[in-house]
N, C-alpha and C positions, 0 to 999 in steps of 0.2 A: 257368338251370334245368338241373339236373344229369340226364341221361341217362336212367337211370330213371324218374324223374318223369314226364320230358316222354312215355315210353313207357306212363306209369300214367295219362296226364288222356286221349293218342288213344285210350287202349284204352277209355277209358271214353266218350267220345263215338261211337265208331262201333260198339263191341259187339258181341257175339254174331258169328256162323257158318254156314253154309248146312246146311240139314237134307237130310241123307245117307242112302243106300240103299244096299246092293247085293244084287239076289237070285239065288239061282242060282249062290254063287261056283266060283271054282274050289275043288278041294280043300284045306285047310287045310297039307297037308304039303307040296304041288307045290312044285320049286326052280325059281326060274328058271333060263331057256336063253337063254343068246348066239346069235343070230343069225337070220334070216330078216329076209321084207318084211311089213309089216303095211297091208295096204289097208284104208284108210277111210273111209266115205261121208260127207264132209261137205256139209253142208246148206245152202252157202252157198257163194259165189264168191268168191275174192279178190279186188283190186284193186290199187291201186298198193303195192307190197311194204316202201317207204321208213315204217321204223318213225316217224319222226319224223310225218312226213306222212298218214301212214293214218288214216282214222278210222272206219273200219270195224272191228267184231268179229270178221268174218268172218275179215279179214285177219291180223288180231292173236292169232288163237287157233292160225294157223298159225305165225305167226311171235315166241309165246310159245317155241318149243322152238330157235329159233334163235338169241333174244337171251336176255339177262342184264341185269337193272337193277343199280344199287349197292346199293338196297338191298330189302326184299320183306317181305311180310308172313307170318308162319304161320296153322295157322288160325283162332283168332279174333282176325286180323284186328291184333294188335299188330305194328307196324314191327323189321323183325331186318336185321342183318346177313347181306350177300348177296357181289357182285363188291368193297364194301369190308366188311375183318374187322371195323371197331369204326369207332362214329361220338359223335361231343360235339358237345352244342348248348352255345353259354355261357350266362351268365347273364343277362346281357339279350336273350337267346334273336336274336341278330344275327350268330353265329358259329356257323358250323357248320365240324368238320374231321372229315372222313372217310381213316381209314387203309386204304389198297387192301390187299387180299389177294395175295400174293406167288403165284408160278407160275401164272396167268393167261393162258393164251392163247386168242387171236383164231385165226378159221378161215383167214386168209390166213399164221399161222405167226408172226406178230408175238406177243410180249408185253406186257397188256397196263400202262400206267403211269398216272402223273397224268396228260400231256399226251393222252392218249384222253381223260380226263374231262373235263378243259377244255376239249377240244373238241366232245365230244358236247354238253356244257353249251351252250356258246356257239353252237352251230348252230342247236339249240334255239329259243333265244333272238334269236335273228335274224330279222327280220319277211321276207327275202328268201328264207328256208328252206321259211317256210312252212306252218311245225309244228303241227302241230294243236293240241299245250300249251303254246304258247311263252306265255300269261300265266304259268306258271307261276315263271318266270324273272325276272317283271314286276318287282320289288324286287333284284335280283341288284345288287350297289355294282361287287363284284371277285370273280373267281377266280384264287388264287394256289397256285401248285406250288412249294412251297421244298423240295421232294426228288419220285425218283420214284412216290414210295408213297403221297405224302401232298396231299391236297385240301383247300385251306382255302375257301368260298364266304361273301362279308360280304354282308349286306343292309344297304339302305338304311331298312329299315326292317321293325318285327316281320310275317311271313307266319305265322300259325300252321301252316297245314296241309302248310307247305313240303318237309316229310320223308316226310308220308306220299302225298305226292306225286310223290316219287323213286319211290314201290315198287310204282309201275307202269311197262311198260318204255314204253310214250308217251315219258313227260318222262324218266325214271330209266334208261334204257338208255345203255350204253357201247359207241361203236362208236369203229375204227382210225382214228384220226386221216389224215384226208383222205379217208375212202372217203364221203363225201357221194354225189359226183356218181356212185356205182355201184350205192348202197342201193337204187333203186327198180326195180331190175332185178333184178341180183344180190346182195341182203343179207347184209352178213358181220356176224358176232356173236362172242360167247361161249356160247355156249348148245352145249347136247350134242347138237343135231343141225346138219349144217353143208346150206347151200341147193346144189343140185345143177341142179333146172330148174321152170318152169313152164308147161304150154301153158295161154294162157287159157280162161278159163271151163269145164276138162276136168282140170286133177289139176295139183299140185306136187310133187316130191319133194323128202327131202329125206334125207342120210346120216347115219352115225352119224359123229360126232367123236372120235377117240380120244382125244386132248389135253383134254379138258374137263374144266375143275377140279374137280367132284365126285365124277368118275369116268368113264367112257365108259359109255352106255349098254347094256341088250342088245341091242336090235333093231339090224341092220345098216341098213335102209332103212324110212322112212314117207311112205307114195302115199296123199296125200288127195286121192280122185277128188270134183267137184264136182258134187253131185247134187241139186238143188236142189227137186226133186219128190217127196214122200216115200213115193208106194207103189211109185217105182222101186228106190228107196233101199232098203227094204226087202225087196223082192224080190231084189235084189243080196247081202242078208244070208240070206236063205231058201237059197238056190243057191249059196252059198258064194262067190262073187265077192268080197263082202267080206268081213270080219273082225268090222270093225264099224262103228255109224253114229251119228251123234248127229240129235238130235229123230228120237225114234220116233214116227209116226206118234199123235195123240191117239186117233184113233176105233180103234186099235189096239193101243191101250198094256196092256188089261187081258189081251188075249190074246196077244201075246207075254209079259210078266212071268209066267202061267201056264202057258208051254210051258217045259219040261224042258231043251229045244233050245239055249236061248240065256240068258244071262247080261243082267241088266238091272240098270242104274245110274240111279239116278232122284237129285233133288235139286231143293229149295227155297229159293231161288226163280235162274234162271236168267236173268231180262231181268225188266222190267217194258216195257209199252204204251202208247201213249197216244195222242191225236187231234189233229190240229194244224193251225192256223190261219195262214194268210197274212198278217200287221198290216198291211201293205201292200196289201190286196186290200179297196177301201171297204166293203163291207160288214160286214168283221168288225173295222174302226176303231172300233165302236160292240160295247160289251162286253152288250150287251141282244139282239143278235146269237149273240155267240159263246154266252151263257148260254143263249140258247133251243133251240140245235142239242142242249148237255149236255143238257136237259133232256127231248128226245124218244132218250135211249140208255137201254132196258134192261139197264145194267150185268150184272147175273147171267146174263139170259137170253145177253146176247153173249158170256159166259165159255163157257156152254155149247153156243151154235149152233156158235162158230167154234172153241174150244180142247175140247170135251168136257169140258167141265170141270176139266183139267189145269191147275189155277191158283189162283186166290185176287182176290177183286176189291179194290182199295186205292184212297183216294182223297190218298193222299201215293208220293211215287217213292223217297224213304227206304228206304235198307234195314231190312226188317224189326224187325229187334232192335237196330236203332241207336237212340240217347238223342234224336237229332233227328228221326222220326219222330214225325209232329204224331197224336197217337189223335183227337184232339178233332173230327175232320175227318171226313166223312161222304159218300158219294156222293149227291147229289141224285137223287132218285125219277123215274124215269117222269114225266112229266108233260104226254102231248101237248096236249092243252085249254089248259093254264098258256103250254107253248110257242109255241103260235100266237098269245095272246095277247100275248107281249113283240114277237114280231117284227112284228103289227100295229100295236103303239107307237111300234116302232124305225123304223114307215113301209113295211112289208114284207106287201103283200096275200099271198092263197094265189097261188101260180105265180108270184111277181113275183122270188123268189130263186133267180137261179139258180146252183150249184156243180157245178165238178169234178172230182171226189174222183179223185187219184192211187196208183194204190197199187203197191206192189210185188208182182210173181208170187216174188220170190226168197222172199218168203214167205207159204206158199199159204194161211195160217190169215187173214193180213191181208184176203185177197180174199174169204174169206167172211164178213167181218169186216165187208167195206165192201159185199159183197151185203145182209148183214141188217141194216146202218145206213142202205140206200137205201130200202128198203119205208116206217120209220119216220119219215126226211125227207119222202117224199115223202108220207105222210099228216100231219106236220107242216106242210105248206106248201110244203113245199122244191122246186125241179125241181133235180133233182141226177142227171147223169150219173156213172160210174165211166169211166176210163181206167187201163187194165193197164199197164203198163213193165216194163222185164227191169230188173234191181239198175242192171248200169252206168247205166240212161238215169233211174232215178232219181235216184240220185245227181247226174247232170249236173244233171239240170231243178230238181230239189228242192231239194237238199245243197249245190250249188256257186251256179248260176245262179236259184235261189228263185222259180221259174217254176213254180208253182202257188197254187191256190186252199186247199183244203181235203185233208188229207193221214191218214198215221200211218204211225208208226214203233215201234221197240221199243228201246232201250240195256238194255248187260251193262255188269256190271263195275263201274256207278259208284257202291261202297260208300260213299267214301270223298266226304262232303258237298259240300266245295268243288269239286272234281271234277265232281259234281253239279250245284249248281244256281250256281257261278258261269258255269259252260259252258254250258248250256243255255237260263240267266233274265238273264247282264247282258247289258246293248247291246252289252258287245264280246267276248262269249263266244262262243268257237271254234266251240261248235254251236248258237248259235242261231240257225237256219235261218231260223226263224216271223220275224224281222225284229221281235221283242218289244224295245219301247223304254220302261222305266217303272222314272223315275228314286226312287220307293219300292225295288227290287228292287236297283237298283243300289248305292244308299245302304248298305243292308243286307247283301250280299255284300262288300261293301268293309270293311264294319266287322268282320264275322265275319272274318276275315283278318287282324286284328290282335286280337282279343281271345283271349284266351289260357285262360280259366278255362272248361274244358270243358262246364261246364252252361249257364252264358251264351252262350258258342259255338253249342248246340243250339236254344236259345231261338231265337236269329236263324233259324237254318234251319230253324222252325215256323213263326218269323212270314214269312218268304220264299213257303212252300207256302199259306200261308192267304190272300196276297197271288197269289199263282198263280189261288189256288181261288176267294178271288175276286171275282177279275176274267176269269175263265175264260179265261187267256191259252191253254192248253190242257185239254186232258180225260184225267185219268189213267184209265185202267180196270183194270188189273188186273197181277198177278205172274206170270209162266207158268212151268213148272214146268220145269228140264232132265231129258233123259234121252240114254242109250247101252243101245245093242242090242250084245251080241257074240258070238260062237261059245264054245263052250266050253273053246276053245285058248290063248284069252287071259289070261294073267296078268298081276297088277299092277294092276288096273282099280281097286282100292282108292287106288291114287296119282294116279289122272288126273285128278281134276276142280282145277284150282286154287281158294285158299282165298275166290277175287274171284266166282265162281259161273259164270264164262265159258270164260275158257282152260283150254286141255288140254295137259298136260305128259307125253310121250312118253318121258322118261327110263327109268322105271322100271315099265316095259310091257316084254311079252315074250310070246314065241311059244313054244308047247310044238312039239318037234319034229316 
């Protein structure tokens, strides 16, 4: 499959664009200015800083400005050339060679070659790394460097989604060959800002790179303070502390966008939501369980208790305008009466179930999210307490150690299908927490993987989400919406939002004098 091609079937499976705003810009003439700090309230905490390893958005939208994939998407969402200038799939789509881009340097001063790809590749791919994407690498036969520039990777067999899987920096990032063991502290990249410090859970900095193949940035310095509470967040933006902050406040969104004050960046859709079930916790082994909890959520009214409505309710996690998004798919209604009756079939008197629901304070819409799904449980039946956690101790109990019952979460980023829902629905998917084992899902993700003719590709990942929905392995509910608050010193905010609806690219941001 000649190059093109293979660029004309992704484009058409994943499609479309995130819907864009900006209001209040700067003035249409303003030049930018080199230099200054730009403080930012970001809404979330980092975590372990090793690209490979993270799996965190939080982490990665910081550490979007300090790496470089090989290769990247523009914005709708087509695969381009990035740290390599041109790349060929062959004909039986089992060869891929990627030609690096010449003048290339890494923050530690190195240039960089093939041998960084191979070995970013291979670390990757290495079960003792750790990686968050290493299935990606799952079909890898060899990689071969018969010069410095040039990248030949053989499969054992066809991956369709294998490239546009590089064009995230996860799997697709290049780092200096041997700096493993320093990435999770201090990460070097290519990217136009190099890492300087962190103190945890309070700010990262990070500098400007002069060397940086596209050019060096303006801003000298970017201080993302971690602010995880959002009318402090905000109030930092009010009094000038900050610059600017991402997730404006929802119960506040309509009255900043009509103050004068501040510049606002909004955009469709930022993450999607959803509700998630322990497989391993007996009570939700039995799918007349997990359906009956679905069935006592008022979807809409929880859009609006918890997000003011900044969102969109969905009962597929498909991006929007992608060709795999299942329409045919519908949220189940309300139905407490309906609900207590399955869970009395399932064996489940009134009070006899007891859950409890973990949630994160890192994000505080979550927590009202799981206030107004406790009122509903518990006139469903349910005795269900709530347990608060700060981000790290979720992570631990949830994420790593799957120490709970009854949960929810939110993923950015995963346009891109297989990414999607091999990660999060097969049995050996890097993020499936929920401990989901259902060898239908599996079957079906494995095959999407090899099929190549984009429409049929999309077909599986409808029938995947319909097999989600159900069997109520989890509960999608809705899209939420991104937004940036900034002062009116800010320029370049038409550049920030990456074309994936998460990360934020610091490049070509600037501070008026």
């Amino acid at each position: 499959m000649k190059r093109r091609d293979f660029l004309k079937s992704t484009s058409a499976l994943l499609g479309g664009t995130i819907i864009y705003s900006l209001a209040a810009p700067m003035a249409a003439n303003a030049q930018p200015v080199t230099g200054g700090t730009l403080i930012w309230g970001h809404s979330e905490t980092t975590q372990n800083l090793d690209m490979h390893q993270t799996g965190t958005a939080s982490t990665g939208r910081v550490l979007q400005n300090v790496h470089s994939s090989i290769v990247t998407v523009d914005k709708d969402l087509n695969v381009i050339p990035n740290l390599a200038e041109s790349f060929e799939q062959s004909a039986d789509g089992l060869t891929y060679t990627f030609k690096l881009r010449s003048g290339v340097k890494f923050h530690d001063g190195s240039d960089m070659t093939s041998a960084d790809v191979k070995y970013s590749f291979e670390r990757c791919k290495d079960p003792a790394t750790g990686a968050v994407n290493f299935e990606v690498f799952n079909a890898v036969k060899s990689i071969d460097t018969p010069d410095p520039m040039t990248v030949i990777v053989t499969l054992d067999k066809i991956n369709a989604p294998f490239l546009s899987r590089l064009a995230e920096n996860g799997a697709g990032v290049i780092m200096p060959e041997g700096s493993g063991d320093v990435q999770g502290t201090t990460p070097i990249g290519a990217g136009p800002f190099k890492f300087v410090r962190r103190e945890f859970g309070n700010e990262v900095e990070l500098a400007r790179f002069d060397d940086y193949w596209e050019g060096p940035a303006y801003l000298d310095k970017v201080i993302a303070r971690e602010i995880t509470e959002p009318t402090v967040r905000l109030t930092g933006l009010r009094t000038g502390e900050l610059h600017m902050i991402n997730d404006i406040p929802a119960d506040r969104m309509a009255e900043i966008k009509s103050d004068p004050a501040f510049q606002v960046v909004t955009w469709f859709p930022l993450n999607w939501d959803f509700v998630n079930f322990n497989h391993d916790f007996e009570p939700f082994k039995d799918p007349r369980v997990r359906k009956a909890l679905d069935m006592m959520i008022d979807k809409e009214q929880l859009l609006e208790g918890a997000l003011w409505g900044e969102g969109q309710v969905t009962a597929s996690p498909s991006y929007p305008t992608s060709a795999s998004y299942n329409h045919d798919l519908k949220q189940r209604a309300q139905d407490i009466g309906g609900a207590r009756a399955l869970l009395e079939e399932a064996g489940y008197g009134p009070g006899e179930l007891k859950v409890v629901f973990k949630v994160t304070t890192n994000y505080p819409y979550h927590v009202e999210a799981a206030q107004i799904m406790l009122e509903w449980f518990r006139e469903g039946g349910v005795d269900m307490s709530i347990e608060q956690l700060t981000w790290s101790d979720w992570l631990s109990q949830v994420w790593v150690d799957k120490d709970f019952q009854i949960s929810m979460m939110n993923f950015f980023t995963l346009w891109e299908p297989d990414f999607l829902y091999y990660s999060l629905w097969n049995s050996t998917g890097a993020f499936n927490y929920r401990k989901i084992s259902d060898p239908v899902i599996d079957d079906l993700t494995e095959k999407a993987r090899i099929t190549t003719d984009p429409q049929a590709r999309a077909d599986i990942y409808k029938a995947v989400q319909k097999r989600v929905f159900d069997e109520t392995h989890d509960v999608y509910l809705w899209f939420r919406n991104g937004s940036i608050g900034a002062v009116p010193g800010v320029g370049g905010l038409d550049t920030i939002v990456h074309p994936n609806g998460s990360n934020l690219n610091f490049h070509k941001v600037w501070l008026q004098a």
